[in-house]
C-alpha positions in Angstrom: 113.2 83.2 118.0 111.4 86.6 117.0 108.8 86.7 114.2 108.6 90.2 114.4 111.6 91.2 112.5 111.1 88.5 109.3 109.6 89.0 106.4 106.3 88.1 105.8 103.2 87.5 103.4 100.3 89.8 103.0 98.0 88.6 100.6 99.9 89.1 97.6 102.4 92.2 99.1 105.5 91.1 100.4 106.6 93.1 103.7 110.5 93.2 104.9 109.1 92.9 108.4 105.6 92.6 110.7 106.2 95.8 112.0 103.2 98.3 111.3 103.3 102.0 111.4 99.9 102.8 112.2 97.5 105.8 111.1 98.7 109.1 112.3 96.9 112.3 111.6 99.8 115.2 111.6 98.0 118.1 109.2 101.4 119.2 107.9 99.6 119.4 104.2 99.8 122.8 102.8 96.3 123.3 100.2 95.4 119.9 101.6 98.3 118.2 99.2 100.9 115.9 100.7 104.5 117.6 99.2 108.4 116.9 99.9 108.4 117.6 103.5 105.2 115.3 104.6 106.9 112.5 101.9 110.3 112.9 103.6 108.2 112.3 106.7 107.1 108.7 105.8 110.7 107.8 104.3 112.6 108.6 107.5 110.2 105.5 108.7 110.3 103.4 105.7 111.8 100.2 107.8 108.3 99.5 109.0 107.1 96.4 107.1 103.9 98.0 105.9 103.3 101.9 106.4 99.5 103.1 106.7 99.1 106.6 105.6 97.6 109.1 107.6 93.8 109.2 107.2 93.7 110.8 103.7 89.7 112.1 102.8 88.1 110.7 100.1 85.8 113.9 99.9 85.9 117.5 101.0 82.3 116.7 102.8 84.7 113.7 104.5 87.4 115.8 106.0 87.8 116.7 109.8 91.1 118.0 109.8 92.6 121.1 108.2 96.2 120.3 106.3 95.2 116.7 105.9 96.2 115.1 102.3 92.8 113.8 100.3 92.8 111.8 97.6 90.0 112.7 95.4 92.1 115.5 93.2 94.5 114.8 90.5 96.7 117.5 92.5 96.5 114.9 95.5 96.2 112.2 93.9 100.2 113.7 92.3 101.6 114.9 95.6 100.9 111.3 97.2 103.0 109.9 94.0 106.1 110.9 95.3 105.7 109.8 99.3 104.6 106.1 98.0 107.8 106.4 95.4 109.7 107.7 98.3 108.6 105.1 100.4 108.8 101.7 97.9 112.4 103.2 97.4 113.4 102.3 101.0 111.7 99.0 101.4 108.4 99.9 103.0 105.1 98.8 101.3 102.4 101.8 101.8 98.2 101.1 102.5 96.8 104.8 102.1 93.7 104.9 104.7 90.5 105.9 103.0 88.6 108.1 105.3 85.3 110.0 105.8 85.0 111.4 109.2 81.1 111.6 109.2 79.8 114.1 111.7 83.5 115.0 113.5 84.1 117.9 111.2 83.3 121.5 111.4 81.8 123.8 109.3 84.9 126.2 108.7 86.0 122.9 107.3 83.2 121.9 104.9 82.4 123.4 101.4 80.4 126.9 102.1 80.1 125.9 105.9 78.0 123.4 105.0 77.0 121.3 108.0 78.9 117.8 108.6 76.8 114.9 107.3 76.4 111.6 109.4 74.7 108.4 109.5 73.0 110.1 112.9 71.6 113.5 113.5 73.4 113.5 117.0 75.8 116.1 117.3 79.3 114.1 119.1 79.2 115.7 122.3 82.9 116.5 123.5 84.3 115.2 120.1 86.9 118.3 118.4 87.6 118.5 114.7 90.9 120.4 113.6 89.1 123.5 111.6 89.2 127.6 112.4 88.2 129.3 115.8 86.1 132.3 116.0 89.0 134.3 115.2 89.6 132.1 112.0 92.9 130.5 113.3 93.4 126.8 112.8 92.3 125.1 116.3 90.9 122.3 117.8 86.9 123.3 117.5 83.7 121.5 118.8 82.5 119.3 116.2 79.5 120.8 114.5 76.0 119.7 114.5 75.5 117.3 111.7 73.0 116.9 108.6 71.7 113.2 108.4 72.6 111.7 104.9 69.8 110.5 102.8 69.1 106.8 101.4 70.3 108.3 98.2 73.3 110.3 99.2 74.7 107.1 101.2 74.8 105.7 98.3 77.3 108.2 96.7 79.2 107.9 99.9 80.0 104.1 99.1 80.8 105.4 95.5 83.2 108.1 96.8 85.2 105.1 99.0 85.3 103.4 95.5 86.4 106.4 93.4 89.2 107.2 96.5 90.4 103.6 96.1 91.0 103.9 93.0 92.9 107.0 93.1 95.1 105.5 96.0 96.4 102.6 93.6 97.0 105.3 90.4 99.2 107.2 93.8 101.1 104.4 93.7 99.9 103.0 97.2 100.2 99.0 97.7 96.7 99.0 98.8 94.2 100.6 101.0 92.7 100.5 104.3 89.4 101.4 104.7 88.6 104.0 108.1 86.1 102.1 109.9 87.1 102.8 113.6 87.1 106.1 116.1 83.7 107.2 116.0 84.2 108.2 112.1 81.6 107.6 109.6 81.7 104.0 109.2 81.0 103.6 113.4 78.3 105.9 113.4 76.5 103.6 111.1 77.2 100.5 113.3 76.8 101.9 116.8 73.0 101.9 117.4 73.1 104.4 120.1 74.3 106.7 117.7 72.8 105.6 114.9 69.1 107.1 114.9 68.1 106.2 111.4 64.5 105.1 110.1 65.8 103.7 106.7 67.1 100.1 105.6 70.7 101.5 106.6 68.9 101.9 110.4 70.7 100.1 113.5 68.1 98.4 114.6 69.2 94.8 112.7 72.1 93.1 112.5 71.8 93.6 108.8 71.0 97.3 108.5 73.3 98.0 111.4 76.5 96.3 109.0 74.6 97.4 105.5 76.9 100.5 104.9 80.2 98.9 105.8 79.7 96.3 104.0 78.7 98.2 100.9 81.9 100.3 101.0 84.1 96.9 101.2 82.3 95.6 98.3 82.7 98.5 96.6 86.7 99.3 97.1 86.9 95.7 96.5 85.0 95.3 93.2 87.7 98.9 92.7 90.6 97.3 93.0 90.7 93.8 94.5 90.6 92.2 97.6 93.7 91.5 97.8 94.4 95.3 98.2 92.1 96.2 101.0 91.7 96.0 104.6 89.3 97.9 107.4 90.2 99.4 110.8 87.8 98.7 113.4 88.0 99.8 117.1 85.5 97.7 119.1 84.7 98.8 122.2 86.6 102.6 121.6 84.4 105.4 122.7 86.4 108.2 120.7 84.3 110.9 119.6 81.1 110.1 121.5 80.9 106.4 120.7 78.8 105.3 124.0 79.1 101.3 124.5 76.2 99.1 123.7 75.3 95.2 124.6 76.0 93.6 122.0 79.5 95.0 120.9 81.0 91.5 120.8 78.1 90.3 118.3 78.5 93.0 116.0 81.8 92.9 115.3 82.2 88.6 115.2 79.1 89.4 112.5 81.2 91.7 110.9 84.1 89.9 111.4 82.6 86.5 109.7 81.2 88.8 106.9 84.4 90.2 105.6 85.8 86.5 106.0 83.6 86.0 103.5 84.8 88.4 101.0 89.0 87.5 102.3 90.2 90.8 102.3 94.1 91.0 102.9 93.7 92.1 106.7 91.7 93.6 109.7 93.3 96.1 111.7 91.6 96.4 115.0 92.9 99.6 117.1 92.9 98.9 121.8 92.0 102.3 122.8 92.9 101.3 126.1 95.4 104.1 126.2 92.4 106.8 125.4 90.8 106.5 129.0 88.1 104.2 127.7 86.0 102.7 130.3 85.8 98.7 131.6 83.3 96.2 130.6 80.5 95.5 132.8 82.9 92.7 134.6 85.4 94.4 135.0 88.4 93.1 132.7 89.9 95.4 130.5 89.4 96.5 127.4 92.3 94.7 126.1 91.2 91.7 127.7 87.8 92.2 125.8 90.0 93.4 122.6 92.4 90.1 122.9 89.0 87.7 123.4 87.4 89.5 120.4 90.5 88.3 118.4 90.9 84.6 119.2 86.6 84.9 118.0 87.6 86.6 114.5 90.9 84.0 113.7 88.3 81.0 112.1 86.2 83.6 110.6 89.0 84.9 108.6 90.8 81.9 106.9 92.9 84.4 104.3 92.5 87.3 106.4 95.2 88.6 108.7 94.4 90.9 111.8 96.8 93.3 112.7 96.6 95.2 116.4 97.6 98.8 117.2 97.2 100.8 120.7 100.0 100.9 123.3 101.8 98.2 121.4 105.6 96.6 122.4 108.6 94.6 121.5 107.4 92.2 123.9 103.3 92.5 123.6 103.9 92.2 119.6 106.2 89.1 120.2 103.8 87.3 122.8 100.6 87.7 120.3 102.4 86.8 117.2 103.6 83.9 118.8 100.0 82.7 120.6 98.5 83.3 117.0 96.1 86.2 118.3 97.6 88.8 115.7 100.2 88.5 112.6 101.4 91.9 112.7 102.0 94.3 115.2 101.0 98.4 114.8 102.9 101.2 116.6 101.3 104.8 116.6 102.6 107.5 118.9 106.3 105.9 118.7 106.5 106.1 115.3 106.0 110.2 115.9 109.5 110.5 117.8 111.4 107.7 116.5 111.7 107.2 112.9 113.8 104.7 113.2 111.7 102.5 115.7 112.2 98.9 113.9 116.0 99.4 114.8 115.6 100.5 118.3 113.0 97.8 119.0 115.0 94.8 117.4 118.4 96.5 119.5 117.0 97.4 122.8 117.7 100.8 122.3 115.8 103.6 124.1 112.8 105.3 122.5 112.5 108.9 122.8 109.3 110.9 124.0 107.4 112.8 121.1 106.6 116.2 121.8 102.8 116.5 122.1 102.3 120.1 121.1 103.6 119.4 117.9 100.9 116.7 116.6 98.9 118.5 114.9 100.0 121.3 112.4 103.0 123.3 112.6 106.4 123.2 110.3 109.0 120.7 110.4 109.8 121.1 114.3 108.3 117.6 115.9 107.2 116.5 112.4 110.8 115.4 110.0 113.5 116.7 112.4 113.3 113.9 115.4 116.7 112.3 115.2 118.4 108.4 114.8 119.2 106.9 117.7 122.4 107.7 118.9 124.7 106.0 121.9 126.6 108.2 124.5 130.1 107.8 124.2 131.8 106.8 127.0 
């Protein structure tokens, strides 16, 4: 018998099923605000168990992405009231995913074209931010050289995560996940080929390389509980310039111990399998590596659960709930074209194909107006 479709126990929130709608970045936010139609958006897909909000900014100086809801203004911190009031209406609890992009902005983005600031003063070759072109239309642009934060600013950083965390839970969120994953901020601290700092938040210890994450998890948590927190982490993603390093495995399982340690309601962990990242050195696949990883983080996170995202199914969900690898199950890109996914999975029913031009920007069209599933008659 399925687990997928029961209810189930998240720390101390309560969800109608294990089914996750994952992180999706759509820019549909007029004055960076999230209003009726981006609310609607989530409802339509309130039979998830939990929803995760789109990554919402906790800064202007954190933002990649033009349209994208923040969370550090009372006018945000308003507009988000009525999608998590929407959402609770329907059944659905809500996460909101606090999120500082690090050096993958632009500066058409940033206050007074200010540079992008990073743990590293690498500029992430290849990586695109959502800002204005040349011509000042919104685009996809090459993500500006960055500004390397000082000792001191970093620590305002961790402060802003708090302060964001905070805001979430006065939204009316259930909770809040903390961006840690595709080559954002939190990565470019923990990924020593990126990170080329000189100070105790330097990559060249375990310690030092984990410092800055772990600040920010102490910080949301000491904000508003552990209870109400959890990280995304993509090991072994290369999004945005993240090059692969050795010891991968031991920084994530000393990660992985460490917020064990603090028992924060779940890890996330994101297979970017689908994003054309490469093989390990042996040749399995990344979601070989990515399931392996998982079986080495379930003793070090007694009250923790993990939760997996990236080219998810009925039956891959079913398989890894059932071998204990993962106690909930993300879905992405299918939540885009089928708002009412749990019902298709749990009937069989087809999915339909999102339309890729419409992911990022735009009005309504491939954003609220994808319909139910509906049989042929006949």
């Amino acid at each position: 018998m399925t687990q997928l479709f029961a209810p189930f126990q998240l720390a101390a929130t309560t969800l109608q099923n294990r089914i996750v709608m994952a992180p999706l970045t759509r820019s549909r936010a007029p004055a960076d605000i999230a209003n009726e139609t981006v609310a609607l958006y989530y409802t339509q897909r309130a039979t998830a168990g939990l929803i995760v909000s789109e990554g919402t900014p906790i800064s202007r100086e954190g933002q990649g992405y033009l349209f994208n809801p923040g969370i550090y203004t009372p006018q945000q911190i308003a507009g988000w009231r009525l999608t998590t009031q929407s959402v609770h209406a329907v059944g659905a609890r809500m996460f909101a995913q606090i999120w500082h992009v690090g050096r993958v902005s632009h500066t058409s983005i940033q206050e007074n074209g200010k540079a992008p600031v990073s743990a590293s003063s690498k500029t992430a070759q290849g990586a695109t931010a959502f800002g204005h072109d040349e011509n000042g239309k919104p685009a996809l642009v090459p993500a500006s050289a960055p500004r390397q934060l000082t000792t001191t600013e970093v620590a305002r950083v961790v402060q802003d995560f708090a302060a964001a965390a905070g805001n979430a839970i006065d939204a009316g969120f259930d909770g809040v996940e903390i961006h840690g994953a595709n080559g954002y901020l939190l990565e470019q601290f923990l990924n020593p080929l990126v990170n080329d700092r000189t100070d105790h938040y330097a990559a060249d210890t375990m310690d030092k390389r984990l410092r800055f994450a772990l600040e920010v998890v102490d910080a949301v948590v000491a904000k508003v509980g552990r209870e109400r927190v959890g990280i995304r982490l993509s090991p072994y993603g290369q999004l945005f310039d993240m090059p692969h390093y050795d010891d991968i495995a031991a920084t994530y399982t000393a990660l992985a111990a460490a917020l064990g340690e603090r028992g924060i309601a779940y890890v996330h962990v994101m297979d970017q399998s689908g994003y054309g990242t490469s093989r390990g050195a042996a040749g399995d696949s990344v979601s070989d590596q990515i399931h392996r990883l998982l079986r080495a983080f379930r003793p070090l996170l007694p009250q923790t659960k993990l939760i997996l995202a990236g080219g998810m199914t009925r039956e891959r969900a079913e398989h890894l709930i059932a071998d204990g690898v993962i106690d909930l199950a993300a879905f992405g890109q299918p939540f885009i074209s089928n708002p009412d996914l749990v019902a298709r999975l749990k009937n069989g029913w087809p999915l339909a194909a999102p339309d890729r031009t419409t992911y990022y920007g735009g009005d309504a069209h491939g954003y609220i107006d994808y319909p139910p599933y509906q049989a042929t008659p006949g």
